[in-house]
C-alpha positions in Angstrom: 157.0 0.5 20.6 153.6 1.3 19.4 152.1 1.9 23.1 154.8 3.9 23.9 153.8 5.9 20.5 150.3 6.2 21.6 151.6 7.5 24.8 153.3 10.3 23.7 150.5 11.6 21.2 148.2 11.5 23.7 150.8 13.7 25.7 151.9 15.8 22.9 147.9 16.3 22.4 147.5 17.4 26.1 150.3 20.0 26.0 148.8 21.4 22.9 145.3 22.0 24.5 146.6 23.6 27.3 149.4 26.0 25.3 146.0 27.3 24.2 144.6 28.0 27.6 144.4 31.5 29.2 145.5 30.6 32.4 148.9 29.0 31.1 149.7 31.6 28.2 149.8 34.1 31.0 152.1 32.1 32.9 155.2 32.6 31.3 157.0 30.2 32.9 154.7 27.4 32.7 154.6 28.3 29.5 157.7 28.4 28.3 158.1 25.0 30.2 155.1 23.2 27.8 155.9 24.7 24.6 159.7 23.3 25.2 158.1 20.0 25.9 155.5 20.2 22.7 158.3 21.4 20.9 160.7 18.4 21.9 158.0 16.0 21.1 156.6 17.5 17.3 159.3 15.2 15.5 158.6 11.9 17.0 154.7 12.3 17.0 155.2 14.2 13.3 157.1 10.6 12.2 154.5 8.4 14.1 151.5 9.8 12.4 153.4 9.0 9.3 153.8 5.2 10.0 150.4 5.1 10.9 149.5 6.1 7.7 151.9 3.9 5.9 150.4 1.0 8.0 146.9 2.1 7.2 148.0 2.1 3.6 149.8 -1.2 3.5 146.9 -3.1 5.3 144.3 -1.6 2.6 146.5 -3.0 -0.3 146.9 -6.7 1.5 143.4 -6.4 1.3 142.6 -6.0 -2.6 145.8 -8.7 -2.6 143.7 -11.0 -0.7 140.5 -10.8 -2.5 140.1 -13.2 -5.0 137.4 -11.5 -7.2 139.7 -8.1 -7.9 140.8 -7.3 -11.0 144.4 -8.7 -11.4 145.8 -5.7 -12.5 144.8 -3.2 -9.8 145.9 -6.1 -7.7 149.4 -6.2 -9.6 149.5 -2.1 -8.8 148.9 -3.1 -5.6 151.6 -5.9 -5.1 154.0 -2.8 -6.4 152.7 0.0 -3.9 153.3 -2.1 -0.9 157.0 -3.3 -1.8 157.5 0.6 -1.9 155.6 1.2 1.1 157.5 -1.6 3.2 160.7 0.1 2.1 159.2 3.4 3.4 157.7 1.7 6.7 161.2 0.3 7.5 163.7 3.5 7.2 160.5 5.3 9.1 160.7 2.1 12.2 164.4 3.1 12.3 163.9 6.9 12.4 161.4 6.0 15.2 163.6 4.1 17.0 166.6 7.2 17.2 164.0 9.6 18.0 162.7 7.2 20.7 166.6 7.1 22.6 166.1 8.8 25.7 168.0 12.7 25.2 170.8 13.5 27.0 169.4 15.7 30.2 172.3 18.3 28.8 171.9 18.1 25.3 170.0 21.3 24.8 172.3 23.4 27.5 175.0 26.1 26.4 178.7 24.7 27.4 181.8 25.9 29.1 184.5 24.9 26.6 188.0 24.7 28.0 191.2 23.8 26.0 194.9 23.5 27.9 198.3 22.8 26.3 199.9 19.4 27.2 203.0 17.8 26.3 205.2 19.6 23.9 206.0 22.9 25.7 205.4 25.8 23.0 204.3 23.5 20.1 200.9 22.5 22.0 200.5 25.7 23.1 200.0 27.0 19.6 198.2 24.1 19.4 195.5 25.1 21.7 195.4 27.9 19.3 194.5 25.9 16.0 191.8 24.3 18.3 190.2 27.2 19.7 190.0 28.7 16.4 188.8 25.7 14.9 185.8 25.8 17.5 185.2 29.5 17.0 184.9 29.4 13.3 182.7 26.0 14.2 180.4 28.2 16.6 180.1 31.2 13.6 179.1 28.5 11.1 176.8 27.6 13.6 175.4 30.9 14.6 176.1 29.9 18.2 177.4 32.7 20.4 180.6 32.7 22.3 182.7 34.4 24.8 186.1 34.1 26.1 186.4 33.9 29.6 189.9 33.6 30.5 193.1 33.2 28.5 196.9 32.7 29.5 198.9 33.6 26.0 202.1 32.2 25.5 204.7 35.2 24.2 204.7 33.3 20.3 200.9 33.3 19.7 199.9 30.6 21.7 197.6 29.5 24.7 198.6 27.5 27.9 194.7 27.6 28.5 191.8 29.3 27.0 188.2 29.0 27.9 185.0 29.5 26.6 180.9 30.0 27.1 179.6 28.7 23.9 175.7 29.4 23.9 173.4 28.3 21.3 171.1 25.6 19.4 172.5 22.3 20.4 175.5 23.2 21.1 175.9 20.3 24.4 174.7 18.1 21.5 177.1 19.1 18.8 180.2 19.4 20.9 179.9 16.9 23.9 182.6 14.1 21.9 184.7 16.6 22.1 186.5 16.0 25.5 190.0 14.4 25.6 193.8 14.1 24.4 194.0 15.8 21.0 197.7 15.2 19.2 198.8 16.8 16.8 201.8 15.8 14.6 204.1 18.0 12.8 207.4 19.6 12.1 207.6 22.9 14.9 208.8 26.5 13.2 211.2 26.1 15.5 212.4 22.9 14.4 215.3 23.2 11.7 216.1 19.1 10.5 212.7 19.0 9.6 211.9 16.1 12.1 207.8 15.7 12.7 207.0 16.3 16.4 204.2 15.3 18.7 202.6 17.7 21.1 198.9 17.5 22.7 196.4 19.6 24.2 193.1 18.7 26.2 189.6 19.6 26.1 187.4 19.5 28.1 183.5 20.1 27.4 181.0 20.7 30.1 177.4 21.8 30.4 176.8 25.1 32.1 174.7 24.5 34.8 172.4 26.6 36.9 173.0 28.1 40.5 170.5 25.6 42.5 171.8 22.8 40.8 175.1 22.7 42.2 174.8 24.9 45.1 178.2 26.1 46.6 178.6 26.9 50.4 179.9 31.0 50.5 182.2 29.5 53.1 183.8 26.7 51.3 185.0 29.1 48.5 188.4 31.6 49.2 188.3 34.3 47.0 190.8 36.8 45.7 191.5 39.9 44.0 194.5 41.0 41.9 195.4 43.4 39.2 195.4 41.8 35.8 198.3 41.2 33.5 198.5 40.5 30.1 201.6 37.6 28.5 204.5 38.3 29.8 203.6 40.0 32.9 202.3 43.2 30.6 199.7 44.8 32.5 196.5 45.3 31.0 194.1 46.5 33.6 195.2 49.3 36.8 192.8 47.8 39.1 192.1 44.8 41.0 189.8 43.5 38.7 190.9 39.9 38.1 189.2 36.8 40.4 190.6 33.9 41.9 188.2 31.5 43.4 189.5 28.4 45.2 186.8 25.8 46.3 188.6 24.3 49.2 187.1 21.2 49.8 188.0 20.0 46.2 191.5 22.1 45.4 189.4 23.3 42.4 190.7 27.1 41.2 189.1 29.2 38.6 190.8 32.0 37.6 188.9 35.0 35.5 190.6 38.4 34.3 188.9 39.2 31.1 186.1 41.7 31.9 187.2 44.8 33.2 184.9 44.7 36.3 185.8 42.5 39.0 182.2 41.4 39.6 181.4 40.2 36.1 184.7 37.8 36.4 183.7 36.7 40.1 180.4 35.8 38.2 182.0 34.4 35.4 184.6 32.3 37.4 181.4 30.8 39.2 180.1 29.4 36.0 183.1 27.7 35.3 183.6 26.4 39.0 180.0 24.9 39.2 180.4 23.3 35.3 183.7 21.9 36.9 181.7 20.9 39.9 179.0 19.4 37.5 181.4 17.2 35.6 183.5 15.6 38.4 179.8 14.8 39.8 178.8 12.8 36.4 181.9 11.6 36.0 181.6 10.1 39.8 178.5 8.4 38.6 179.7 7.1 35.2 182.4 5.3 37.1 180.0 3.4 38.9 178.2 1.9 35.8 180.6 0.4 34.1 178.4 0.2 30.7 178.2 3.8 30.5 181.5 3.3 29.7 181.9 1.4 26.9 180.5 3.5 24.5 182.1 3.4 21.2 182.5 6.6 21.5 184.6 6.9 24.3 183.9 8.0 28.0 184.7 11.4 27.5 187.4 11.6 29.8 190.1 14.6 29.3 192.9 11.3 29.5 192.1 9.5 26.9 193.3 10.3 23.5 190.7 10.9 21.2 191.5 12.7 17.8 195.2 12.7 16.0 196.0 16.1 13.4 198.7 15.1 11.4 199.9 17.9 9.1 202.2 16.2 6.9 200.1 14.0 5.8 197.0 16.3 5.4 195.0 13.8 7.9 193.0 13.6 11.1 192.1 10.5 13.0 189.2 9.8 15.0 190.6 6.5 17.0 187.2 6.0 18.4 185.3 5.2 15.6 188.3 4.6 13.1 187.6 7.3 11.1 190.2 8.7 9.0 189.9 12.0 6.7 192.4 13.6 4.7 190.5 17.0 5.0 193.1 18.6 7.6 192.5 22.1 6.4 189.2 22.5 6.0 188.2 20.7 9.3 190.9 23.1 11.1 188.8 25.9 9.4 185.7 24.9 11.2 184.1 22.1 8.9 183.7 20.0 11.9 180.3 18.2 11.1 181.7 14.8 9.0 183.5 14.3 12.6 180.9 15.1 14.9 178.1 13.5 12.6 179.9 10.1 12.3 180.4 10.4 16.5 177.0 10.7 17.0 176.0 8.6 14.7 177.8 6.0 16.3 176.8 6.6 19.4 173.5 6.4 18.1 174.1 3.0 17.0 175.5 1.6 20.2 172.7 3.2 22.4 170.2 0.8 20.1 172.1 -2.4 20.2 172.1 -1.6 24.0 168.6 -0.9 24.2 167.9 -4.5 21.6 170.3 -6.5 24.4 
C-alpha cells in the first residue's frame, strides 16, 4: 500500500509542476485534463501525508519508550500519545484503503434518469410521479441541474414514463443504486374497501455519454417527425416538432417532444439513444463476469426489485442491504442520503473484502 502511496505523490507532484507551466496553462484542454486529475488525487495524497506524519510521530515515541535512561514520566506521556496515535493511524489506514478503490469510470458523469410505470395500471403510474418528484427535490437539495426530456402523462396526474438529464457534482455517484423494480404498497384513491395494493415502477439510471464513445451509423437510425400532443391526445404544439428515432439494428426507440424545435428533440433523443446504447453495452460485459455481479448491492438491473414504499406502515425497504426506515415521508420529499449513503457504503465494503480475497 505504501509504494502505491509513494506512487501517487510523486504523480500528484508532477501534475502540480506542470499546472504551473506556460505552455499547459494556455492549453485549455490539457489543462482542464491535469487539474481534473490533481484535483481527483488531493484527498488521497492530502490523507497519505497525514499517516506519514502519524507514523513519523509514533516511531519517535517508541523511541523515548525504548530508551532506558528517559525520565519515566515523559516516557508514561509517551506510552499515552501513541495509544491515541494508533487509534488515529488505524481509522486513517481504512480511510486510505476507500480512497485507494479504483472510481467508477462514470462516477463523475451527469445521467439520463428514466422512470416507467409497471404493474398496477393507474396506481404505478402515479407512482412514477412520487418518484420523479422524489428525485427532483433530491437534485434541488443537491444543486444539481435537471431537465425533462420527455413525458407520457396519464389523464389523473400520473406518468407511463418520464425521463430526465440530471447534471451536476456526483450525480452518477449519488444515483447509480438506483436502477430497478421499485413497489410501492398502498390503498389506491380509487379503491373503496380500503384493501392495500401493490403496483411498481422501474428505473433506470445511465451515464450520459459522449458522441465518439458510442458512435451511431446515420444509416442504422430511421427517424421521424410528427406533431406533438399533450395526455389525452390534446395537442400542444402546431408543428412537426416531436422525434422518433428507431435504431434498427437493436429495436431501440427514443421518442422526444418536449422542446418546441424539432432539432433540439432530435438532439435530445440522441442522448438518450447512446446512454441506452452505453448501458446494454456494460450490462453485456457485466454478464460475462460473474463477480461483478454479486455485489451486495445488487447488479443494477431494471428486473430486479430493489426498494419497497409502503404507506401504511410509514416504511421503505432496501432488500439489498436490509435496510429498513420508517421515514416514508421525508425520504419521498427528497431526503434520500441515509439510503444512498448506506448503498454505497456497502458497496464500499464489499469492493474491500474483494480486493482482501
Amino acid at each position: 500500500m505504501l509504494n502505491k502511496l509513494r506512487g501517487i505523490k510523486e504523480r500528484y507532484d508532477q501534475l502540480t509542476h506542470s499546472l504551473s507551466q506556460a505552455e499547459v496553462v494556455s492549453d485549455s484542454e490539457q489543462f482542464r485534463r491535469l487539474s481534473k486529475e490533481h484535483s481527483e488525487l488531493s484527498e488521497l495524497v492530502q490523507a497519505y501525508e497525514e499517516y506519514s506524519g502519524l507514523q513519523a510521530q509514533l516511531a519517535s515515541n517508541q523511541e523515548i519508550l525504548e530508551d532506558t535512561g528517559e525520565d519515566p514520566e515523559l516516557q508514561e506521556m509517551a506510552q499515552q500519545e501513541m495509544e491515541m496515535l494508533s487509534i488515529q493511524t488505524e481509522k486513517l489506514e481504512d480511510k486510505i484503503k476507500r480512497l485507494l478503490i479504483p472510481k467508477d469510470p462514470n462516477d463523475s458523469r451527469n445521467t439520463i434518469l428514466e422512470i416507467r410505470a409497471g404493474t398496477g395500471g393507474e396506481e404505478a403510474a402515479l407512482f412514477v410521479y412520487d418518484l420523479f418528484r422524489m428525485y427532483t427535490r433530491y437534485a434541488e437539495l443537491k444543486k444539481w441541474r435537471f431537465q425533462i426530456i420527455e413525458q407520457h402523462e396519464t389523464d389523473i396526474g400520473g406518468f407511463k414514463a418520464i425521463i430526465l438529464a440530471v447534471e451536476g457534482k456526483d450525480v452518477y455517484s449519488r444515483l447509480k443504486f438506483e436502477s430497478g423494480v421499485h413497489r410501492v404498497q398502498r390503498i389506491p384513491r380509487t379503491e373503496t374497501q380500503g384493501r392495500v395494493h401493490t403496483s411498481a415502477a422501474t428505473v433506470a439510471i445511465m451515464p450520459e455519454v459522449e458522441e465518439v464513445e458510442i458512435e451511431i451509423n446515420p444509416n442504422d437510425l430511421r427517424i421521424d417527425v410528427y406533431r406533438s400532443s399533450g395526455p389525452g391526445g390534446q395537442s400542444v404544439n402546431t408543428t412537426d416538432s416531436a422525434v422518433r428515432i428507431t435504431h434498427l439494428p437493436t429495436g431501440l426507440i427514443v421518442i422526444c417532444q418536449n422542446e418546441k424545435s424539432q432539432l433540439k428533440n432530435k438532439n435530445q433523443a440522441l442522448k438518450v439513444l447512446r446512454a441506452r446504447l452505453h448501458e446494454q453495452e456494460t450490462k453485456a460485459q457485466q454478464d460475462s463476469s460473474a463477480e461483478q455481479r454479486k455485489s451486495m448491492v445488487g447488479s443494477g438491473d431494471r428486473s430486479e426489485r430493489i426498494r419497497t414504499y409502503n404507506f401504511p406502515q410509514g416504511r421503505i425497504t432496501d432488500h439489498r442491504v436490509n435496510l429498513t426506515l420508517y421515514q416514508l415521508e421525508s425520504i419521498l420529499m427528497g431526503n434520500l442520503d441515509p439510503i444512498i449513503d448506506e448503498l454505497l457504503t456497502n458497496h464500499q465494503a464489499e469492493l474491500l473484502k474483494q480486493g482482501a480475497s
